[in-house]
Structure formats: C-alpha cells, structure tokens
N, C-alpha and C positions, 0 to 999 in steps of 0.2 A: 586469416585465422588467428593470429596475434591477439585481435583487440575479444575475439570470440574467447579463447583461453583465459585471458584477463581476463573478462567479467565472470568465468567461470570460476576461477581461482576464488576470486573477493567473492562471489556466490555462498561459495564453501566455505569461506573465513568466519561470514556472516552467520550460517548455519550450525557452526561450531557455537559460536559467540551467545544463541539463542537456546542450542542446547544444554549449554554450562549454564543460561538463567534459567531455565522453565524444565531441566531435565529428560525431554524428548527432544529430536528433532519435529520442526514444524512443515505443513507443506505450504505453499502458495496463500492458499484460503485462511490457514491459522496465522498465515504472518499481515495479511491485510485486515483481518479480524483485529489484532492487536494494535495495529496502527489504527481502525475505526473508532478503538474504543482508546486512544488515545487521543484522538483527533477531539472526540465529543467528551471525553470525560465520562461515557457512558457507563456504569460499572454495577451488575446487579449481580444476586443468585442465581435465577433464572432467567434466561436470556430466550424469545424465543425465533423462530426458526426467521421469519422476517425482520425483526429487528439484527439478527446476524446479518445477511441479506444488507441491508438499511445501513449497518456499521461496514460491511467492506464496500461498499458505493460509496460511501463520504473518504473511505481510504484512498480508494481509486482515483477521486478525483482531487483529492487533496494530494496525494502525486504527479499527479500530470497539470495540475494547477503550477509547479515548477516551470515547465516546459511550456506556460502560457496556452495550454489546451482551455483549461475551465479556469473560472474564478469566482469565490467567497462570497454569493451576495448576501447573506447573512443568515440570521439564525430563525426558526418556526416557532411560537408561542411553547413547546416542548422542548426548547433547546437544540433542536435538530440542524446541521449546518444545512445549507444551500446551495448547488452551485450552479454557474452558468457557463454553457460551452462556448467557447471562445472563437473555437478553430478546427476542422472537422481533423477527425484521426487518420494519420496517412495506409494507406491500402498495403497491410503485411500480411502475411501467413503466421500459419500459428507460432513455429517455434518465433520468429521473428515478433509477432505479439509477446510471446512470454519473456523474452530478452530484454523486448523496450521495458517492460514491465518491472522487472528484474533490476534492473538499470538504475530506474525509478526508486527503489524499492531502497538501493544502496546508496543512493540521495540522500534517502529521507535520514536511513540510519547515520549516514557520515555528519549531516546537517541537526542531528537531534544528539550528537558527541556518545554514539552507544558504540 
C-alpha cells in the first residue's frame, strides 16, 4: 500500500503544480492533451475533435516510449510523430491501467524539470 500512497501523494503534488499554471484542475485526458501538444508542437485556435484524439495518442505513446513499449519512427509530411509498438501491454485492470499511466505521466513531468 506504501508505493500505492506514494504515487498518490506525487499524483496530487502534480495536480496542484498544474492548477497554480492553467488555474483549474485537469483530468487525465487534459493532461495527455497537454503533453500531445507538447510532444508535436501542435498549437492552434481550433483544435478539432480528432486531432484532440491524435494529440493524446502521440502523448500516450511518447510515455510509455519510456518504458520501451513504443518507439519514435518519425515524423508524416504534417509533422505528425509516429510510433511503433515495441512490446505488447502487460494485462492490468483498470485502476491498475490508470496507475501505470499515472506513473508515466509523473515521468514525463519530473524528466521535462515541471
């Protein structure tokens, strides 16, 4: 239960840390949104529904590219990244998905010095 608390604590650090930039709390989807459109540089007015979509997939797997799941093969005449799965996803349930996720998530941010 320890390491479960841990990553709940730093969960909640993180969640502060995002509220004090952006003034709401974010859920899940608005914080892999943020990291898609940091990943590509993507940054419009209107965004729409599949290109949302589109940015938290290159999120996703620009996270677990960490952990040697996917990797980078590069980029689509759009500038769109690419990736290739490496290594199939180990069989979790859901909170257990959203933990690994999570995990991930606190990676990216300790690795990008936010």
């Amino acid at each position: 239960m320890q390491i479960q608390d841990d990553l709940q604590q730093r969960w909640w650090t993180l969640e502060a840390k995002l509220v004090e930039r952006f003034g709401k709390k974010p859920d899940m989807e608005a914080i892999l949104f943020l990291i898609g459109m940091q990943e590509t540089g993507f940054i419009k007015e209107k965004i729409t529904k599949e290109q949302k979509q589109d940015l938290m997939h290159v999120a996703v797997c620009s996270l677990l590219a960490a952990s040697g799941y996917y990797e980078a093969e590069g980029k689509d005449a759009d500038g769109w990244p690419h990736f290739r799965q490496l290594k199939p996803m180990p069989e979790m349930d859901t909170i257990q998905q959203e933990n690994f996720l999570k995990d991930h998530i606190l990676l990216y941010f300790e690795n990008h010095s936010f």
